[in-house]
KOLDOTOR-508638 format. One record per atom (N, C-alpha, C): residue number from 0; chain; atom name; x, y, z. Coordinates in steps of 0.05 Angstrom, whole numbers, plus 5000, padded with zeros to 4 digits. Layout:
residues N
{rec NUM; A; CA; {X; Y; Z}}
...
This chain:
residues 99
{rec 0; A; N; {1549; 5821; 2534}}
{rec 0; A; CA; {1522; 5828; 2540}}
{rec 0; A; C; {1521; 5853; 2558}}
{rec 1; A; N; {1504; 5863; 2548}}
{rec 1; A; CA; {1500; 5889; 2570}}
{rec 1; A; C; {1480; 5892; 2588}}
{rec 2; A; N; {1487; 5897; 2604}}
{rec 2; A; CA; {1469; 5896; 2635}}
{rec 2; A; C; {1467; 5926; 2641}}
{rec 3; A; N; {1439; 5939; 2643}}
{rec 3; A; CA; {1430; 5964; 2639}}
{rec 3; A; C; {1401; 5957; 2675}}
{rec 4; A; N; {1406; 5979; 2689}}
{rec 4; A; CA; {1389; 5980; 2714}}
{rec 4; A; C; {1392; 5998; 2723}}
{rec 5; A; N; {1370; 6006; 2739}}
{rec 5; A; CA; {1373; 6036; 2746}}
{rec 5; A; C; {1391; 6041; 2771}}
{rec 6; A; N; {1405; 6015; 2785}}
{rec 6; A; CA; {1424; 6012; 2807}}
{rec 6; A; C; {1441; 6020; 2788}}
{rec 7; A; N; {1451; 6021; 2764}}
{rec 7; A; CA; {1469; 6029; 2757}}
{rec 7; A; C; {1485; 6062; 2760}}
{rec 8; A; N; {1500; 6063; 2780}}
{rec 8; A; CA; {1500; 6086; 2792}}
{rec 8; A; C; {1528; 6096; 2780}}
{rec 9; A; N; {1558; 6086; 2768}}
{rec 9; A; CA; {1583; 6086; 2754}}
{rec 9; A; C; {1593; 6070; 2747}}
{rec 10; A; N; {1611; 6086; 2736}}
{rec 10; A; CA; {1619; 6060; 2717}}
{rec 10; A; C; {1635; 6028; 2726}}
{rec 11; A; N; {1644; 6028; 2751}}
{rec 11; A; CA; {1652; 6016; 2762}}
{rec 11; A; C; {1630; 5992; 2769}}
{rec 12; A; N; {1611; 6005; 2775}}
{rec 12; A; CA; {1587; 5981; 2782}}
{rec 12; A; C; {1583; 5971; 2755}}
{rec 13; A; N; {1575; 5991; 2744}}
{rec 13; A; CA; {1563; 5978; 2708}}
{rec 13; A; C; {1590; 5948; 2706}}
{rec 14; A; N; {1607; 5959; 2701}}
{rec 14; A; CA; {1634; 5942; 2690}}
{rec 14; A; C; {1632; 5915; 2716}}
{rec 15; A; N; {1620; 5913; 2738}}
{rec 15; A; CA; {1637; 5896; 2753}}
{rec 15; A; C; {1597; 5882; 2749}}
{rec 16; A; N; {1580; 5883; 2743}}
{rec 16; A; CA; {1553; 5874; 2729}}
{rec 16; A; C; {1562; 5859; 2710}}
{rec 17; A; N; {1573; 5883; 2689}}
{rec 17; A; CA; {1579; 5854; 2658}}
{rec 17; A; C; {1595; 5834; 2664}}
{rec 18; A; N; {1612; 5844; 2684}}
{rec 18; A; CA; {1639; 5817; 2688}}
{rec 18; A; C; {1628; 5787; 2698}}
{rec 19; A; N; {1600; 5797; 2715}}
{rec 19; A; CA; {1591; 5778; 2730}}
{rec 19; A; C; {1573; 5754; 2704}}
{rec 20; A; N; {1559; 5776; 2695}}
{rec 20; A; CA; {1543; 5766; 2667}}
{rec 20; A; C; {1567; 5748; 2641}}
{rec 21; A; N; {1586; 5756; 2646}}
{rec 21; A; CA; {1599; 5745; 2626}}
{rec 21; A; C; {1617; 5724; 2645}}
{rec 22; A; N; {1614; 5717; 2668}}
{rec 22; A; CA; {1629; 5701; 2685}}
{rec 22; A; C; {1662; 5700; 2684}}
{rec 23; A; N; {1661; 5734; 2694}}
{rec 23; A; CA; {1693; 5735; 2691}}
{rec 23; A; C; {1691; 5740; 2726}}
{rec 24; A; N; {1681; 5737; 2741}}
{rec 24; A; CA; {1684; 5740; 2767}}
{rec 24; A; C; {1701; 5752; 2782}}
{rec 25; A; N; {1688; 5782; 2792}}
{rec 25; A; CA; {1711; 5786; 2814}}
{rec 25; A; C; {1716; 5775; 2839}}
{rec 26; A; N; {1735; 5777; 2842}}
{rec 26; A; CA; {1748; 5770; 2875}}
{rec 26; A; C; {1768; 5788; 2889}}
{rec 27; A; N; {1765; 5780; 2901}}
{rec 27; A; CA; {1787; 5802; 2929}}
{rec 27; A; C; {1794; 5776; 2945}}
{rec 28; A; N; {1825; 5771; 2959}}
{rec 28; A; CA; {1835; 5755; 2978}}
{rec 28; A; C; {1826; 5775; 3009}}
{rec 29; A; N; {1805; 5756; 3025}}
{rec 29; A; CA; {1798; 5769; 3053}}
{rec 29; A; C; {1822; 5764; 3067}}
{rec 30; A; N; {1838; 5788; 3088}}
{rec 30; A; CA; {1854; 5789; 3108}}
{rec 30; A; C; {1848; 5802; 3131}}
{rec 31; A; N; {1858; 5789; 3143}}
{rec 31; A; CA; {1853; 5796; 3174}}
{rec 31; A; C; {1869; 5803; 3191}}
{rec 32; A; N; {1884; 5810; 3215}}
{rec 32; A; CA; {1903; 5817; 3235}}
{rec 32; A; C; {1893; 5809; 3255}}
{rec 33; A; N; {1906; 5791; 3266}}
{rec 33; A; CA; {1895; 5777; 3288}}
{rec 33; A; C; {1927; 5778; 3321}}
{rec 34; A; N; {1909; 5791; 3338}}
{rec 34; A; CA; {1925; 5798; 3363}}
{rec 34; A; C; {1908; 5780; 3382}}
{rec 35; A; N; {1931; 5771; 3395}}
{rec 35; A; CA; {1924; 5755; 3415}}
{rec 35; A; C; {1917; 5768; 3454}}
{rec 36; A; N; {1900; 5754; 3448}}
{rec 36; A; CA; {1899; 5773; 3475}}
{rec 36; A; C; {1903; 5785; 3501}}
{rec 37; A; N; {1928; 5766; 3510}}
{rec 37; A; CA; {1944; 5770; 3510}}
{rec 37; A; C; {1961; 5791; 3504}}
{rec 38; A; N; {1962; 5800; 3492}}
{rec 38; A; CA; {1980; 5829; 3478}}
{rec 38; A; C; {1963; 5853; 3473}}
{rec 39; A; N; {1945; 5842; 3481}}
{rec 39; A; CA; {1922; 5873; 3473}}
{rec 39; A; C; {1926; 5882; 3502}}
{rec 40; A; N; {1932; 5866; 3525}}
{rec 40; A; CA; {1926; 5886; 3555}}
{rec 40; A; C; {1953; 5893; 3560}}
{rec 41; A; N; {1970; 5884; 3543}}
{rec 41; A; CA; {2002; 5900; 3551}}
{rec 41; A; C; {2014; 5918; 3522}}
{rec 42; A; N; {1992; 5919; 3491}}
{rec 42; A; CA; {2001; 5940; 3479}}
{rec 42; A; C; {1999; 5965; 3483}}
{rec 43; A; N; {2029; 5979; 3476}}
{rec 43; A; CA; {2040; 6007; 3474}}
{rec 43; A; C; {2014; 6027; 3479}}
{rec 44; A; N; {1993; 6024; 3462}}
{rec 44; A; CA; {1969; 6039; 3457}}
{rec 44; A; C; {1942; 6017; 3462}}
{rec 45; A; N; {1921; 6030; 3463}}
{rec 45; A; CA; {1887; 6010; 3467}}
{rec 45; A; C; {1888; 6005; 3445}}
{rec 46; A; N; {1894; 5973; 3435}}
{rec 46; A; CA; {1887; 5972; 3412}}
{rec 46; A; C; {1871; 5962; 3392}}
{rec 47; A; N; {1840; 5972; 3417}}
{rec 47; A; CA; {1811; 5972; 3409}}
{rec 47; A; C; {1802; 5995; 3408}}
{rec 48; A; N; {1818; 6023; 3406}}
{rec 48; A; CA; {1819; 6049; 3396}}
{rec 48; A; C; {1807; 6045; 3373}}
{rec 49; A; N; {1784; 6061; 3372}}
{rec 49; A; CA; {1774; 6062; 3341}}
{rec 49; A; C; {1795; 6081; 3320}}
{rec 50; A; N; {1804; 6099; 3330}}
{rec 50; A; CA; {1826; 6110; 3315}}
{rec 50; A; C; {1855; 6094; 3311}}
{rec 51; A; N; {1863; 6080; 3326}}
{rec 51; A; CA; {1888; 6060; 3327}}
{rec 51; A; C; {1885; 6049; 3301}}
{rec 52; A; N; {1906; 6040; 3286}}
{rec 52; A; CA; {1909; 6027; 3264}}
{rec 52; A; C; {1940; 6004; 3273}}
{rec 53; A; N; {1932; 5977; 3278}}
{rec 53; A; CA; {1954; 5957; 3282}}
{rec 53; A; C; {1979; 5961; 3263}}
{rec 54; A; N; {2009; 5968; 3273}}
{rec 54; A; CA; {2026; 5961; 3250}}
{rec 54; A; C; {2022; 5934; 3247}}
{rec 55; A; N; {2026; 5932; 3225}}
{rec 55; A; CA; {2032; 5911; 3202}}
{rec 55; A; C; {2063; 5897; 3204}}
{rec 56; A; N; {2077; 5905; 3227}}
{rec 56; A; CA; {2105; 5894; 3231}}
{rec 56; A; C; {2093; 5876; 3252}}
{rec 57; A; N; {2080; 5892; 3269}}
{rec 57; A; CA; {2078; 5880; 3294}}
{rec 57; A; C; {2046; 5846; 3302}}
{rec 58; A; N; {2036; 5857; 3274}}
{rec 58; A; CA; {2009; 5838; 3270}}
{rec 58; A; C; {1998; 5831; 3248}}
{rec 59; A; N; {2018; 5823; 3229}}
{rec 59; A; CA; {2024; 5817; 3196}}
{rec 59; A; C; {1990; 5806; 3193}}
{rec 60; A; N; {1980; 5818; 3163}}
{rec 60; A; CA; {1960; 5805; 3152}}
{rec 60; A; C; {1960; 5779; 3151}}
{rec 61; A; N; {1941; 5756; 3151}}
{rec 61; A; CA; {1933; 5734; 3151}}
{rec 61; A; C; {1914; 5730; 3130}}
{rec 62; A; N; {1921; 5724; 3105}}
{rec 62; A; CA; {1898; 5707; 3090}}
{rec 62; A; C; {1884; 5689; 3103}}
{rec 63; A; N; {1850; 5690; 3096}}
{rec 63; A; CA; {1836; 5678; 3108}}
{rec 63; A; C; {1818; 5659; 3088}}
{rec 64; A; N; {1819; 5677; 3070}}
{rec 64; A; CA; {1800; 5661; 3044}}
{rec 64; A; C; {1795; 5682; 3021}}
{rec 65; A; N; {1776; 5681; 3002}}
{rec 65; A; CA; {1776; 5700; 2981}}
{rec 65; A; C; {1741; 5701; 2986}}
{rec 66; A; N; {1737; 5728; 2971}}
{rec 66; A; CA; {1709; 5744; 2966}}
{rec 66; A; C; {1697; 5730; 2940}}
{rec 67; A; N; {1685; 5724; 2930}}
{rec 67; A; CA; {1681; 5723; 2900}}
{rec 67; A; C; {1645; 5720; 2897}}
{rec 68; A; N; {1649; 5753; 2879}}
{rec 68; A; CA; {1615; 5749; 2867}}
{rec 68; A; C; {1608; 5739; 2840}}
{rec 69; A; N; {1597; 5719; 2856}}
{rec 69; A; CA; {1584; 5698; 2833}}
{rec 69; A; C; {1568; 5702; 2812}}
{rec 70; A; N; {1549; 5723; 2832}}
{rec 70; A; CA; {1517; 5728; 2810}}
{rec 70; A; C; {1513; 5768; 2826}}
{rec 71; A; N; {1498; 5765; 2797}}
{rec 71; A; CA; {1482; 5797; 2807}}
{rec 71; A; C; {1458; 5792; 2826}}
{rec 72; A; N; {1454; 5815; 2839}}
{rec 72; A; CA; {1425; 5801; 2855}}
{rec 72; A; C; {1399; 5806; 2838}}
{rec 73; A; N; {1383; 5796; 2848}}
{rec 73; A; CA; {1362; 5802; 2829}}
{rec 73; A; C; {1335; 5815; 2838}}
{rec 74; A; N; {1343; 5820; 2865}}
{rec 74; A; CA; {1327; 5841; 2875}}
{rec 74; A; C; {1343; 5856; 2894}}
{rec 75; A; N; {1359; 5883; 2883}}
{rec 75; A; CA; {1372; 5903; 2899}}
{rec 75; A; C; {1364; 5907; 2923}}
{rec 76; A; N; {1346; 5915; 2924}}
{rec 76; A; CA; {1348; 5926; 2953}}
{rec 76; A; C; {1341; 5907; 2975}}
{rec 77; A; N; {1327; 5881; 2964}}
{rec 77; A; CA; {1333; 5857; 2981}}
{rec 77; A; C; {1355; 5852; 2998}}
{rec 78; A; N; {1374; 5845; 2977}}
{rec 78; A; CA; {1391; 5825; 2972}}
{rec 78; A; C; {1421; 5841; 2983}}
{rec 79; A; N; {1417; 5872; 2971}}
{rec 79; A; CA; {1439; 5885; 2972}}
{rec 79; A; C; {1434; 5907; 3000}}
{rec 80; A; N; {1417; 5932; 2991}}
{rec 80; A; CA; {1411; 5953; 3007}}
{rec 80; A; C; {1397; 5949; 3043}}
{rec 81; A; N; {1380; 5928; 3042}}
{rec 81; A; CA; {1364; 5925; 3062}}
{rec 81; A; C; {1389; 5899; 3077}}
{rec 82; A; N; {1402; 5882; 3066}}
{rec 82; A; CA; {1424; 5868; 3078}}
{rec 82; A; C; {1443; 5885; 3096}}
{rec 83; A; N; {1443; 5909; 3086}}
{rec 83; A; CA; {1474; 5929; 3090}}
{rec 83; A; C; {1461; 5941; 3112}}
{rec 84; A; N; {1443; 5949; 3120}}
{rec 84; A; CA; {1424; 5968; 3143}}
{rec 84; A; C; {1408; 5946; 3166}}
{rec 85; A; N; {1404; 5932; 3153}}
{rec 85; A; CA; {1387; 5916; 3171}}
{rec 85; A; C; {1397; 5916; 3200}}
{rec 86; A; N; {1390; 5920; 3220}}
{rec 86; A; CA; {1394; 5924; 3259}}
{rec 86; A; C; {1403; 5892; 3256}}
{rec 87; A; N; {1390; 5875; 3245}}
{rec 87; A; CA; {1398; 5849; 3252}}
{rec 87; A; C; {1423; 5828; 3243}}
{rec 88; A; N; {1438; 5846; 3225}}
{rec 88; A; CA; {1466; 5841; 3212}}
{rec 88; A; C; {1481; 5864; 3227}}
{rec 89; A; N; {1480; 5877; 3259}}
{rec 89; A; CA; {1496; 5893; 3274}}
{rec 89; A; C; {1506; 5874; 3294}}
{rec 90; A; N; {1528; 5868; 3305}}
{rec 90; A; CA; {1534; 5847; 3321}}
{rec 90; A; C; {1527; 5870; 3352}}
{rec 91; A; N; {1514; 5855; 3372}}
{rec 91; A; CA; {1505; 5877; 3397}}
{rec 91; A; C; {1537; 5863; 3414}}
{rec 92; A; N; {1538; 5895; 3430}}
{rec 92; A; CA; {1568; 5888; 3439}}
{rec 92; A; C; {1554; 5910; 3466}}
{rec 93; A; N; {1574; 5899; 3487}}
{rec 93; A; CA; {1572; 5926; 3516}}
{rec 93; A; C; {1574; 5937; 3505}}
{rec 94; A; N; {1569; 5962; 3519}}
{rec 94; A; CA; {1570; 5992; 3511}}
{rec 94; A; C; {1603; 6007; 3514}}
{rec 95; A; N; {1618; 5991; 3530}}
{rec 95; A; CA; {1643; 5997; 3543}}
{rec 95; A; C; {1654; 5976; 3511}}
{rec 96; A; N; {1647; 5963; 3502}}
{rec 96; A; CA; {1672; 5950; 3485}}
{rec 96; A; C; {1662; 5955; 3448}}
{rec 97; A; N; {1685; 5958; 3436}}
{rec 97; A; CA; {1673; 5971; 3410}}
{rec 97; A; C; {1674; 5950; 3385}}
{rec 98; A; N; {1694; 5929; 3392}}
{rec 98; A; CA; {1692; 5907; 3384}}
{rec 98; A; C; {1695; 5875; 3389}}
């Protein structure tokens, strides 16, 4: 079946639409890196540096669960565009801490 919308912006979206329509579902496995904290006030570097990137020796990924889209939305900018911007899906943090 073909699924034709004017969100259709490449081919990548088009293709991952039909997949949904034909219930081939994508997924992605969610991972995380989790430092204890403990070790954040005696690591090498701040490693709440927005530029820092954790080695992966030192704080191995953690599967947490999997992504999987079920359905297309059926009103874009609901569901999709206005979700992604919304002030009220920003978690409020001090101003001194970035995450």
């Amino acid at each position: 079946m073909k699924v034709r919308s004017k969100h259709e912006e490449c081919f990548s979206s088009r293709k991952r639409l039909e997949a949904i329509v034909d219930r081939n579902y994508p997924s992605w496995t969610v991972k995380v890196q989790i430092v204890p904290l403990e070790d954040a006030a005696t690591y090498r570097f701040d490693p709440f540096g927005l530029t820092k990137v954790w080695p992966h020796k030192d704080y191995p990924m953690v599967a947490i669960g999997n992504l999987v889209l079920d359905r297309n939305p059926e009103n874009y900018f609901a569901e999709v565009e206005q979700a992604a911007f919304s002030p009220s899906n920003v978690e409020k943090f001090p101003a001194k801490r970035n995450f």
